[in-house]
C-alpha positions in Angstrom: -176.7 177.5 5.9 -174.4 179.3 7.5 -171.5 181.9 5.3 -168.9 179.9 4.4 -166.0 180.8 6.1 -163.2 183.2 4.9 -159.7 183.6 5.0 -158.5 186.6 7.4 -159.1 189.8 5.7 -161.6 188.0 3.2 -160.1 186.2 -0.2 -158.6 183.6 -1.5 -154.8 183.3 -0.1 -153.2 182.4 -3.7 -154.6 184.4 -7.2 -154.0 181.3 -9.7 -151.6 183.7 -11.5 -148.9 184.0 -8.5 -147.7 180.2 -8.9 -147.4 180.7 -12.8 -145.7 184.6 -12.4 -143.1 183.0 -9.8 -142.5 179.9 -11.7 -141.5 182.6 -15.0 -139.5 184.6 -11.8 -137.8 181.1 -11.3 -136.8 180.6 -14.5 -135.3 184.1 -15.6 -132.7 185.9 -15.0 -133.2 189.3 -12.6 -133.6 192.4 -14.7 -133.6 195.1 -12.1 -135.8 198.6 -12.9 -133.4 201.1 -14.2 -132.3 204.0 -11.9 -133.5 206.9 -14.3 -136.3 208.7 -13.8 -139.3 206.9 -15.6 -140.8 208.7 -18.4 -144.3 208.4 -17.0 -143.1 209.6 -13.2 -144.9 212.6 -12.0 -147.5 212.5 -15.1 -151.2 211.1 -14.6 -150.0 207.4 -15.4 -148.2 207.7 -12.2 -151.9 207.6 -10.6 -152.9 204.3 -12.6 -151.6 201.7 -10.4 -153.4 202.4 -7.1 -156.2 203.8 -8.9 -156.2 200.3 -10.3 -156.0 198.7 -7.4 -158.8 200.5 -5.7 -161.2 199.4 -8.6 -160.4 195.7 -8.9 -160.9 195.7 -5.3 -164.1 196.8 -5.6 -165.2 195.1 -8.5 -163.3 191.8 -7.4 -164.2 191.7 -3.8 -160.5 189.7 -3.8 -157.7 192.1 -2.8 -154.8 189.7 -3.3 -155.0 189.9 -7.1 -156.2 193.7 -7.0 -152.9 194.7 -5.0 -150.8 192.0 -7.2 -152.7 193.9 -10.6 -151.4 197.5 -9.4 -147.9 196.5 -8.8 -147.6 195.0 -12.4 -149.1 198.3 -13.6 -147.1 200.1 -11.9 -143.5 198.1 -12.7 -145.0 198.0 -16.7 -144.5 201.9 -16.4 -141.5 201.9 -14.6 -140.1 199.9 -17.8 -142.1 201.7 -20.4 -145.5 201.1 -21.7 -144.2 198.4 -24.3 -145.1 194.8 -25.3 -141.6 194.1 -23.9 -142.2 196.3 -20.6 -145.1 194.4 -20.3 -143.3 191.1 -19.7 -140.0 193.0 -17.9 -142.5 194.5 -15.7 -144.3 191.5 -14.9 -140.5 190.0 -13.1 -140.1 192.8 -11.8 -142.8 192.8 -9.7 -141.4 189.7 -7.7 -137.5 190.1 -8.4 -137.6 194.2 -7.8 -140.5 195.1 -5.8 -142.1 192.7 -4.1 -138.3 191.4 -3.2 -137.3 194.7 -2.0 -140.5 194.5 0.1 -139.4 191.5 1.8 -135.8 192.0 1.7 -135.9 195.2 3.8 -134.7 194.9 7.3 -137.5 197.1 9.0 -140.7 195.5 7.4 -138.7 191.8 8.0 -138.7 193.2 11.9 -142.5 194.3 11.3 -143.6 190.4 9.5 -141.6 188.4 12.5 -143.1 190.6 15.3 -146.8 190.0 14.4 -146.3 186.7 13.5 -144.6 185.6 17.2 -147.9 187.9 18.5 -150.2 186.0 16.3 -148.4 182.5 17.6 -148.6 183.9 20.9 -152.1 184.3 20.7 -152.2 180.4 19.7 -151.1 179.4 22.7 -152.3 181.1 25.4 -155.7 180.3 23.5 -155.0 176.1 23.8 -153.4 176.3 27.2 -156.5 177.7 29.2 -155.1 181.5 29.7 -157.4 182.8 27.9 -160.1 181.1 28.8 -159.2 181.5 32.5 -159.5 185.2 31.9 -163.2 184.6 30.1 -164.3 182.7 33.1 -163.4 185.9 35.7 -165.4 188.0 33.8 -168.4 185.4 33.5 -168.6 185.2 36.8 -170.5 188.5 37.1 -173.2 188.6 34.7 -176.3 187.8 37.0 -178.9 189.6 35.0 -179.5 191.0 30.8 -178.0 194.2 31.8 -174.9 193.0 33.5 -174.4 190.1 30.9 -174.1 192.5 27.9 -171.1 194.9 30.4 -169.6 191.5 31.0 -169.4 191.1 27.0 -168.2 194.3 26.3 -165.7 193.9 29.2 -164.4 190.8 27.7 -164.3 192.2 24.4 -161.7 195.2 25.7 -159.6 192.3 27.6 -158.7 190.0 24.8 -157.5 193.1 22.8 -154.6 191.5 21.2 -156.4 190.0 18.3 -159.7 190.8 16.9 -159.9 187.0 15.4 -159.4 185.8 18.9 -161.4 188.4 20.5 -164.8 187.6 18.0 -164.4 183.3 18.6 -163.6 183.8 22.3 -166.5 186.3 22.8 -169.2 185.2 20.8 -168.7 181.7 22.0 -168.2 181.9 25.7 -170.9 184.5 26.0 -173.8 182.7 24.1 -175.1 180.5 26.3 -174.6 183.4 29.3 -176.8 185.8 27.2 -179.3 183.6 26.3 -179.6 182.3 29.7 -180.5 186.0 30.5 -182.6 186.3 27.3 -180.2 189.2 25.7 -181.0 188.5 21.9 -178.1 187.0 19.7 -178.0 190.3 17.6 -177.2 192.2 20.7 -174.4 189.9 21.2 -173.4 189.7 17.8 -173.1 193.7 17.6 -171.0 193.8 20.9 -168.6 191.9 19.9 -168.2 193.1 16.4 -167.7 196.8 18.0 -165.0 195.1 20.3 -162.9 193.7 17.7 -161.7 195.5 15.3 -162.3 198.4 16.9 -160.4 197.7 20.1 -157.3 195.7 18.0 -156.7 198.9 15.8 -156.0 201.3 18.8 -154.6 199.2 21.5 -150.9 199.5 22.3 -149.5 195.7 21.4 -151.8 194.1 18.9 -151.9 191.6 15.6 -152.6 194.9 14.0 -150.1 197.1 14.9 -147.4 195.8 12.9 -149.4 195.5 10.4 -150.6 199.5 10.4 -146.9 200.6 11.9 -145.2 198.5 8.7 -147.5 200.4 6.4 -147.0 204.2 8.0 -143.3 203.0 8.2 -143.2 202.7 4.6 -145.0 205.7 3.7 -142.6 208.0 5.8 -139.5 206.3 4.2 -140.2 208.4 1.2 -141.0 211.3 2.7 -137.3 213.1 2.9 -138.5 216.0 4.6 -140.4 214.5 7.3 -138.3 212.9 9.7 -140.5 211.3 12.0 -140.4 207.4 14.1 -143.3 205.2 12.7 -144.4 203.7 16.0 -144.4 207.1 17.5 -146.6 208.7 14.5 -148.7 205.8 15.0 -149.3 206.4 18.8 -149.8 210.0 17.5 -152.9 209.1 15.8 -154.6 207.2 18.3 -156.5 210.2 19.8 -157.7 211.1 15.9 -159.2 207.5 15.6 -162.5 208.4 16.2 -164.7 206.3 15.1 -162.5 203.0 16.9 -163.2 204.8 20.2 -166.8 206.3 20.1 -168.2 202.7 19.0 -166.3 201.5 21.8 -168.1 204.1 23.7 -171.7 203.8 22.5 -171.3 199.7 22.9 -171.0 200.6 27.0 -173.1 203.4 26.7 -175.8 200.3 25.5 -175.1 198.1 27.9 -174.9 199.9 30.7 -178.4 201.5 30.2 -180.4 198.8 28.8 -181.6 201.4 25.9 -181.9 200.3 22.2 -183.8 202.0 18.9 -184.3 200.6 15.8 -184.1 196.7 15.0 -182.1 196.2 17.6 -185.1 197.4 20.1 -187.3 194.8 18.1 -184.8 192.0 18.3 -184.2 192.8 22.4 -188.3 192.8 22.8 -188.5 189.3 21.3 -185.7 188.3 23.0 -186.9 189.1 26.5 -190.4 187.8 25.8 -189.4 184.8 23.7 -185.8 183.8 24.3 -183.3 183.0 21.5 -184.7 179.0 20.8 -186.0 180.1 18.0 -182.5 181.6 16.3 -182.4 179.4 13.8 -179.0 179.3 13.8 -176.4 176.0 14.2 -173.8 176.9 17.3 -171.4 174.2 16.4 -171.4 176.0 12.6 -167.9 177.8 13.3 -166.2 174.2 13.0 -162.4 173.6 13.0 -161.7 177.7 13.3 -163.5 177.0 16.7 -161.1 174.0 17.6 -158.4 175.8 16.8 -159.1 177.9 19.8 -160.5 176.0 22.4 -158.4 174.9 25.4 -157.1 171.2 25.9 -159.5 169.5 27.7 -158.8 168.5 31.3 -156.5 170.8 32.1 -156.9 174.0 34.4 -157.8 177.2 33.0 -155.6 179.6 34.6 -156.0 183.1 33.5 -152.3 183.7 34.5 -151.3 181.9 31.7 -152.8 184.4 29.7 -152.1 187.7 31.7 -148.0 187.0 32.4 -147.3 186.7 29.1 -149.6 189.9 27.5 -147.8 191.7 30.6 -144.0 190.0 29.1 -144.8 191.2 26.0 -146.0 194.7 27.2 -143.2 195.2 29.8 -141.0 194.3 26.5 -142.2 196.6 24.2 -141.6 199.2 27.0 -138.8 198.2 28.2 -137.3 198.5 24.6 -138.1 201.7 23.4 -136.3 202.9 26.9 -133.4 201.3 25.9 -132.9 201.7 22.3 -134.2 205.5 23.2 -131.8 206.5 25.9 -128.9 205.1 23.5 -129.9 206.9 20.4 -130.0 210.1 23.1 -126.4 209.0 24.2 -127.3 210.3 27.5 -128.8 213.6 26.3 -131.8 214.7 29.2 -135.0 214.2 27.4 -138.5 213.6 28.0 -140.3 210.4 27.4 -141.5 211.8 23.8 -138.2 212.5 23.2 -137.2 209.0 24.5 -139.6 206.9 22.1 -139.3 209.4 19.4 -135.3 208.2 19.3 -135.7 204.6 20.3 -135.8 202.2 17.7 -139.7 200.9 17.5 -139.0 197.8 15.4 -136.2 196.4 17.7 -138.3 196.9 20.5 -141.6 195.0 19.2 -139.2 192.0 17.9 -137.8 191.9 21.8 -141.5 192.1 23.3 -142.7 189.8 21.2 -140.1 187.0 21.6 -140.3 187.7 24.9 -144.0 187.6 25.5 -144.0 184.3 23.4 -141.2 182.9 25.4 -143.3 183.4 28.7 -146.2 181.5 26.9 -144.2 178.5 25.8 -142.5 178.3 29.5 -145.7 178.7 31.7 -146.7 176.1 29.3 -144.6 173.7 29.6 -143.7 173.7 33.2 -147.3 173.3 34.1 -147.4 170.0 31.1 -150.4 171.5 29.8 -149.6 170.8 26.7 -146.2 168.8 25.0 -143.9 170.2 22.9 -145.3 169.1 19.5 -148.9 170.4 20.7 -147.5 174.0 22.1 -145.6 173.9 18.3 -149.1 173.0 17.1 -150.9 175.8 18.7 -148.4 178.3 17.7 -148.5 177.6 13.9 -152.9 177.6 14.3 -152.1 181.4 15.5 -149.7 182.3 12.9 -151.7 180.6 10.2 -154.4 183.4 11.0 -152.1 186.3 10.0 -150.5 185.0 6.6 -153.5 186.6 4.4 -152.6 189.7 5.9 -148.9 189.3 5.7 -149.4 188.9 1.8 -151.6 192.1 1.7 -148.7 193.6 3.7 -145.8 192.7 1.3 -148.1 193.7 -1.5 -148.8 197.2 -0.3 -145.1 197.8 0.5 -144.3 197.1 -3.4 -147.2 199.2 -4.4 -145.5 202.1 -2.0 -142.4 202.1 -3.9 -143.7 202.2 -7.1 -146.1 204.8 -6.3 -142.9 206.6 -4.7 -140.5 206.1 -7.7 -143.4 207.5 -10.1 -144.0 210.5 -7.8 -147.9 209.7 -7.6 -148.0 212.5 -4.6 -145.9 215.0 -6.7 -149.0 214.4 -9.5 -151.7 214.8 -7.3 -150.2 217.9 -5.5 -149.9 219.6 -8.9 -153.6 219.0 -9.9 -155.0 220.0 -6.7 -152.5 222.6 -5.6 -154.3 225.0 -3.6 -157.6 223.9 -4.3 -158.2 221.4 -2.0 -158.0 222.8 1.4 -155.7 220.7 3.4 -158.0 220.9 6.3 -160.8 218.7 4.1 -158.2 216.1 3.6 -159.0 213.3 6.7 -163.0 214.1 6.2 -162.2 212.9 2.4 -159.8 209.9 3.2 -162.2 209.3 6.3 -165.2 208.6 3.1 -162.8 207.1 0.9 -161.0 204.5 3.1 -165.1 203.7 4.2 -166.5 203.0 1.4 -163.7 200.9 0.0 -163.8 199.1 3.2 -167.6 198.5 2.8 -167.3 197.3 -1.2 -164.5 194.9 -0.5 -164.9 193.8 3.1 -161.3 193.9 4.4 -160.3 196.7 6.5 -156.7 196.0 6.1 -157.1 195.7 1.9 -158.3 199.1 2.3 -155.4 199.9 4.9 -152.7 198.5 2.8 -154.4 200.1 -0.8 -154.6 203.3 0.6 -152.3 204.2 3.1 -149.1 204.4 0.8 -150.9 206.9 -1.1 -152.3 209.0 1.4 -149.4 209.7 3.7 -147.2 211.1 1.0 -150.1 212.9 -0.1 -151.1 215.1 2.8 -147.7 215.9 3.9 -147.3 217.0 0.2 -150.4 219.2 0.2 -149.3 220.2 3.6 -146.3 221.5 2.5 -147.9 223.5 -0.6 -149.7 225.7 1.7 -146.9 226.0 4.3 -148.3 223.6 7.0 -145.5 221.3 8.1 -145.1 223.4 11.6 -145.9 221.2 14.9 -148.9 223.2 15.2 -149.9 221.8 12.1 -148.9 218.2 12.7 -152.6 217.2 13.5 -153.5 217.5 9.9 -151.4 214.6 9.6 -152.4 212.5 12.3 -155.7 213.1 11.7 -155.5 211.8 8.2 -153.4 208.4 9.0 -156.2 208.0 11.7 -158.6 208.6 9.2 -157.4 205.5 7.4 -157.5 203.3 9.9 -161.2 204.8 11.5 -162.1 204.7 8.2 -161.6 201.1 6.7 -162.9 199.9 10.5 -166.2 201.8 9.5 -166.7 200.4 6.1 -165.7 196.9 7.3 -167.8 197.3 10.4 -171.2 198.0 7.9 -170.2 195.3 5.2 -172.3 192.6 4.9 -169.3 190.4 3.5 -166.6 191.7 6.1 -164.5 188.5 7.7 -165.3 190.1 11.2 -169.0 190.5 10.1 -169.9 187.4 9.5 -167.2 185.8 11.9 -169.0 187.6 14.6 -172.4 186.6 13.9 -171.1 182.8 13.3 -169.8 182.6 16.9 -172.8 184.7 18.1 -175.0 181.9 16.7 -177.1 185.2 14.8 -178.7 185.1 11.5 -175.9 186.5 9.7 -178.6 189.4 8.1 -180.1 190.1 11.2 -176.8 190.8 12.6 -176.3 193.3 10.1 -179.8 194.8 9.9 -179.2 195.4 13.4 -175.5 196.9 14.1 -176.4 198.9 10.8 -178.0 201.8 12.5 -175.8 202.1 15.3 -172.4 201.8 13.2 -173.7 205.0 10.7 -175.0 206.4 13.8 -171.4 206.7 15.0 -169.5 206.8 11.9 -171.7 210.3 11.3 -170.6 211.4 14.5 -167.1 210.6 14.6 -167.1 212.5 10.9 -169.2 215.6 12.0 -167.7 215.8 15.8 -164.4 215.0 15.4 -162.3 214.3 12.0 -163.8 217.3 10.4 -164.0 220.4 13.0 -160.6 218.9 14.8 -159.1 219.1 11.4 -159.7 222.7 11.5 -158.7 223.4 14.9 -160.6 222.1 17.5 -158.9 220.0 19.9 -158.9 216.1 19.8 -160.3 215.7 23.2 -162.7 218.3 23.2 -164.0 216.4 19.7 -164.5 213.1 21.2 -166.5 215.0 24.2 -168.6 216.5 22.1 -168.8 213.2 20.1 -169.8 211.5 23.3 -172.3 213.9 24.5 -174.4 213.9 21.0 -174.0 209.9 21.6 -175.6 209.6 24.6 -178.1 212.3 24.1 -179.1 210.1 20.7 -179.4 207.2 22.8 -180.9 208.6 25.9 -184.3 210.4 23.6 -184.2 207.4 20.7 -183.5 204.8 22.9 -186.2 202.6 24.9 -185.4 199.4 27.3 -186.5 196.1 26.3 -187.1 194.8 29.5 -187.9 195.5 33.3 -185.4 197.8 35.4 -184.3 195.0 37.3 -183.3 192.9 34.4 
């Protein structure tokens, strides 16, 4: 039997307690955290509530109620450790926190703009587009070798979703790759390391609001650190090492026809034997497949797709010019300058509406679908995204508690000069992994960890005199180290959502899949740590990290690695 099917970013979408906590909100009247200084701010209680949430992630698997646990924790400080506080803090997780979460403008911009992406994503998925786009890729794979690039090339096009990009792939691909005898764990691990992976660095994605919300938040409390969050974010993209060298390795495997380990084994049987004896139900995916499958008899146009991904693109661009040049009230600048000034949240809303705008239009005007079904569609993509919307709002209150009992203040005091601050994205790089691994959500970890860490390594950073621009790496190297990090974890866990999604729509024995990306994920994640978060932390450029990182990547493959099959397959 198949793994049941999760909700995105693994759980359940409503703890039992929420209902009952919101009918108490309901019923009483606001009490609003006082504006003194809590007693336990800046002591080690300040440290409880993420700490708190970290374990019952990790003991829980669910991190809905873990998130939900800290910010109670954290508002029963704020009020005093009390049998009243308990209960004031309790309300004032939903009428303080998590309302101030909501009720800000910025992280409102950040919820609408990845929702109209993740909608956006519904419908060019039921009106063909993105199936059109599947079928010019198809087109090429004529042997093993060239089936496996035309996966991988898929993977990197339908960027904009990892969800999307894992039932899209898996399924179109299947019968291509076994028609070419390339083993279902083969497929199953290329489009797992196109997913997440590709989503979590690409420039307009379901992610980025999501990570661009979180770093947002992190800065705000930051006073003396005055820096854009869409910018920093872009920043960290060439520190996100991990996201791009399993990128790499997945063409470096294709391209070469070279495997090791289990994967060698599963790529032997595949060629000699064929996949008919998988084992595995294709039709197991059910409804979440439906939910993306064009409407039959109607033609699959890839530029129903394309136009609007390029609308939204061109939007996003076209918006940080704008809001940029006006901040600069005609000041000369340079295009850092430009996006560092424009206004990053205004500019994804525009994109987005636009891009989704172009969607519903090429739609309709071509009556692919009606009204009520292009309505239908959109609310199947945004449905995907509401998990990690709750995570979102959830983090953001755990943020500003963890802010308004100076948690970073703490933890700079303890270490000090202890820790050097170069050893500070190697650690989050470990941390953020392994929570990743234990809960199976990379954006749990993400939206645990990330309110914590930012404040934290600018604090250390300033302790031993490192907030310079020539120090600024530190910085980005840690955020990226977040993000790399959780993908890792959530990349080797057996109970990830993308895990066992992409061994679902890969038809793949949901164990072998794992057996068999296992080696190649630690292979990576060792290099990324030991090539390019560590030594670049210290110094070494970014570039000249993922070089290197490359280079011991291929040499790995090119002595471990052996082909399954004949040349000429």
């Amino acid at each position: 039997m198949p793994p049941k099917r999760t909700t995105r970013r693994l759980g359940k979408l409503v703890s039992p307690s929420i209902p009952l906590a919101l009918c108490l909100l309901l019923s009483s009247s606001p009490s609003f955290a006082a504006e003194a200084l809590p007693a336990a701010a800046g002591s080690w209680i300040s440290l409880t509530p993420p700490l708190l949430a970290i374990v019952l992630a990790l003991l829980m698997r669910q991190v809905i109620p873990a998130l939900f646990a800290g910010v109670w924790l954290g508002a029963w400080a704020i009020n005093g450790f009390t049998l009243s506080g308990l209960w004031a803090g309790l309300l004032d997780s939903f009428q303080v926190h998590i309302l101030k979460a909501v009720a800000n403008a910025d992280h409102a911009a950040v919820m609408l703009f990845s929702l109209m992406i993740a909608g956006t994503v519904g419908i060019i998925s039921r009106n063909g587009g993105m199936q059109g786009v599947v079928n010019r890729i198809v087109s090429w794979a004529d042997n093993a070798r060239h089936a496996s690039l035309a996966t991988a090339s898929m993977g990197m096009a339908i960027f904009f979703d990892d969800y999307a990009n894992t039932l899209v792939v898996g399924n179109t691909m299947r019968p291509v790759t076994d028609s070419m005898n390339v083993s279902r764990a083969k497929l199953a691990y290329i489009v797992d390391s196109t997913a997440a992976p590709v989503a979590c660095i690409a420039f307009v994605t379901t992610w980025i609001g999501y990570e661009v919300g979180l770093i947002g938040e992190a800065v705000s409390y930051i006073d003396s650190l005055q820096a854009e969050a869409y910018l920093l974010f872009l920043s960290t993209i060439p520190y996100s090492f991990y996201p791009i060298l399993a990128i790499a390795f997945v063409f470096m495997i294709a391209s070469s026809g070279r495997d090791f380990g289990p994967m060698l084994a599963a790529e032997r049987h595949a060629a000699q034997h064929g996949n008919a004896d998988s084992g595995v139900n294709d039709s197991s995916l059910g409804a979440d497949c439906d939910a993306i499958q064009p409407v039959e008899d109607q033609p699959q146009r890839a530029l129903n797709a394309v136009l609007p991904i390029l609308a939204l693109l061109g939007g996003v661009l076209g918006g940080l010019y704008v809001t940029g040049t006006t901040a600069l009230e005609g000041q000369a600048g340079t295009l850092r300058d430009v996006i560092g000034a424009a206004d990053s949240y205004k500019s994804l809303m525009w994109g987005s509406m636009i891009g989704m705008s172009a969607a519903v239009v090429l739609t309709l005007a071509q009556r692919i679908m009606s009204l009520e079904e292009v309505v239908d569609a959109w609310y199947q993509g945004v449905r995907s995204l509401i998990y990690a919307m709750i995570i979102l709002i959830l983090a953001w209150a755990l943020g500003g508690i963890t802010d308004v009992l100076q948690t970073a203040n703490f933890l700079v005091g303890i270490l000090g000069d202890a820790l050097p601050v170069q050893l500070l994205p190697f650690l989050v790089f470990v941390i953020a992994a392994l929570t990743a691994f234990a809960t199976g959500s990379s954006w749990g970890s993400m939206g645990i960890l990330t309110p914590l860490v930012v404040p934290l390594t600018w604090a250390v950073m300033e302790v031993n005199g490192y907030t310079g621009p020539e120090h600024m790496h530190i910085l980005y190297s840690s955020i990226a180290s977040v993000l790399a990090g959780s993908v890792w974890g959530d990349h080797c866990s057996p109970i990830s959502d993308t895990t066992i999604l992409s061994s679902m729509a890969s038809g793949c024995d949901h164990i072998e899949h794992v057996r068999t990306q296992l080696p190649y994920a630690l292979l990576v994640g060792m290099v990324a740590l030991g090539a390019g978060s560590l030594p670049v932390a210290f110094g070494l450029p970014w570039w000249l990290g993922l070089l290197i990182g490359v280079v011991l990547l291929f040499l790995v493959l090119r002595l471990a690695g052996k082909k399954a099959r004949p040349e000429n397959q």
